[in-house]
matplotlib code that plots the C-alpha trace (Angstrom):
import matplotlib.pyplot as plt

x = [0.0, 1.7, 1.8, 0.3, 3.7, 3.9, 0.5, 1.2, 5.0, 3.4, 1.1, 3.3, 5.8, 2.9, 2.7, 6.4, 7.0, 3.9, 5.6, 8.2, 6.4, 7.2, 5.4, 5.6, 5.7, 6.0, 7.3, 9.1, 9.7, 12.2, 14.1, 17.9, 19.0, 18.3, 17.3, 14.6, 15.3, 12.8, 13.2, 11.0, 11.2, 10.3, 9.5, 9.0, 6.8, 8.8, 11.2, 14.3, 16.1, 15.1, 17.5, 19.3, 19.8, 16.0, 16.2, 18.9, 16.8, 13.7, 15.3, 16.4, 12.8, 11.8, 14.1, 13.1, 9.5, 10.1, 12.1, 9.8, 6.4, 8.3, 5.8, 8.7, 9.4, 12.9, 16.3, 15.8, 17.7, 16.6, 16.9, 15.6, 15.7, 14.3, 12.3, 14.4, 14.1, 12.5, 9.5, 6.1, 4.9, 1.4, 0.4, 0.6, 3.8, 5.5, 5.1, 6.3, 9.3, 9.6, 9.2, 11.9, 12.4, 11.9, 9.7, 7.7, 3.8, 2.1, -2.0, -4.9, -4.9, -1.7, -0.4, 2.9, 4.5, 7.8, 7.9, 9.5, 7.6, 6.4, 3.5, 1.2, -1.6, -3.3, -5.4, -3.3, 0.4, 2.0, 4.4, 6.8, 6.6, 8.8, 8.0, 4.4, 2.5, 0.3, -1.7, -2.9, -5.5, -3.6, -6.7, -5.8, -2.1, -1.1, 2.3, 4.4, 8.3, 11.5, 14.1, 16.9, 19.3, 23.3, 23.9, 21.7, 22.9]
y = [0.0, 3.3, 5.9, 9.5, 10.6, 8.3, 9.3, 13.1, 12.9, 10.6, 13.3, 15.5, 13.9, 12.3, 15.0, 15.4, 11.7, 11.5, 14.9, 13.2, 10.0, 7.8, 6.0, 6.3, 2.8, 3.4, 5.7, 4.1, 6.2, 4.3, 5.7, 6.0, 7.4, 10.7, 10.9, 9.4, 7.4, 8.3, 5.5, 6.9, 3.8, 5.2, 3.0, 3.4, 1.9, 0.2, -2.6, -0.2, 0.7, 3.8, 6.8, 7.3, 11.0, 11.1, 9.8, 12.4, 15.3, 14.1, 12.9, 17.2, 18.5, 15.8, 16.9, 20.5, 20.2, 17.9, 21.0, 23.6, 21.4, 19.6, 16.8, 15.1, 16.0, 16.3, 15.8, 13.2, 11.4, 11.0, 7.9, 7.8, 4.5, 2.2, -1.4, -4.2, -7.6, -8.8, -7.0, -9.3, -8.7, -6.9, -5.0, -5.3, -2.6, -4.8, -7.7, -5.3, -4.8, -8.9, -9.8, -12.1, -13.1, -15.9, -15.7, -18.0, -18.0, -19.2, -19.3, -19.0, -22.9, -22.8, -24.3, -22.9, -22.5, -21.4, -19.6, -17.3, -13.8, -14.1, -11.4, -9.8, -7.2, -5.2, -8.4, -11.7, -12.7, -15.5, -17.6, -19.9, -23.2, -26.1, -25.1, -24.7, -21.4, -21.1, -18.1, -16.6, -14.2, -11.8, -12.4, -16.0, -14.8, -15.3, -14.1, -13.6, -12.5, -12.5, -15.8, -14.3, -15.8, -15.4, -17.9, -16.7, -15.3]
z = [0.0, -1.1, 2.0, 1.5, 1.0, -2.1, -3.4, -3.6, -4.7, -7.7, -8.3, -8.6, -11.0, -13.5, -15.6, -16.2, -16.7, -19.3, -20.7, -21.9, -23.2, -20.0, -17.3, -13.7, -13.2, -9.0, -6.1, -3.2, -0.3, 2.9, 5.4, 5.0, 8.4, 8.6, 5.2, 2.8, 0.3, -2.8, -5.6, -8.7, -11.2, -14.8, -17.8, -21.9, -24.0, -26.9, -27.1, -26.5, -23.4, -21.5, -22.6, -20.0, -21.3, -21.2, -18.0, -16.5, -17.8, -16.7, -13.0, -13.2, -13.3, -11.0, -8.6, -9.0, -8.3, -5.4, -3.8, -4.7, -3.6, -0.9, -0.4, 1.5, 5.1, 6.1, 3.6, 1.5, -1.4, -4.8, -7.0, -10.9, -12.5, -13.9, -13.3, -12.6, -14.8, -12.1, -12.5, -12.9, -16.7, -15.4, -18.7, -22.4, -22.2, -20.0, -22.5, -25.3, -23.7, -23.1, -27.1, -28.1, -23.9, -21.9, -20.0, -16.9, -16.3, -13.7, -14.5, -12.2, -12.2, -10.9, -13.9, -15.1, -18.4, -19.6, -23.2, -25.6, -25.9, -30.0, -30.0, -27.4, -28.1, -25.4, -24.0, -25.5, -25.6, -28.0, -26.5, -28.3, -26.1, -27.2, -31.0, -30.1, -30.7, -27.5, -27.1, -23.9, -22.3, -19.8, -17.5, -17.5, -15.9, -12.6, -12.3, -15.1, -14.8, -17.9, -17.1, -16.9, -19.9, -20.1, -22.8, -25.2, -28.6]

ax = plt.figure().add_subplot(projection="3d")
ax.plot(x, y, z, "-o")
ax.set_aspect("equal")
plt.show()
């Protein structure tokens, strides 16, 4: 459950993420001594990395209207970046960004499947499973995360 703190530091930050054609994927606020540590974790809606250059200018402004609004009692430190791999695959962008990866699903059944990302629209995905083509509501999704791969070429 996000705190208040979360909530209106979000709020204040949408419009410059969406701005620059991001997403505020989530705001993380944890204390760090006498500071708070303030994770903002920005995401893009294609297949390509995040610019980080984007993501410097954008982390800039951020920062900016965090001091003038100061929604954030005390000092605090700021953190830009963006989701880990270990995200769960919760909407059609994050299965954008998996096409081509492997990826594990576990369904509502509990059944689980492991597959290679082929196609996904905004309410299926296509996954390459042992040379099969096996297509898949996103309601029917559990819990969906990328497999990490280090010998793939």
């Amino acid at each position: 459950m996000s705190s208040q703190s979360e909530i209106r530091v979000a709020e204040l930050i949408t419009p410059i993420v969406e701005g620059e054609e991001l997403y505020l994927d989530s705001v993380k606020l944890t204390p760090a001594g006498k500071r708070t540590r303030v994770v903002i974790a920005l995401d893009a809606d294609s297949d390509e990395a995040l610019d980080l250059d984007k993501v410097a200018a954008v982390s800039r402004v951020i920062s900016e209207k965090l001091d003038e609004e100061d929604p954030i009692s005390g000092a605090y430190v700021l953190e830009v970046t963006s989701p880990g791999v270990d995200r769960p695959l919760t909407l059609a962008r994050h299965w954008r960004r998996a096409k081509g990866r492997l990826v594990s699903v576990r369904l509502h059944d509990e059944s689980e499947i492991k597959g290679r990302v082929l196609e996904n629209g905004d309410t299926t995905v296509t996954l390459d499973v042992n040379t099969d083509t096996l297509e898949i509501p996103l309601d029917d999704i559990a819990r969906a995360t990328v497999e990490i791969e280090f010998n793939r070429k």
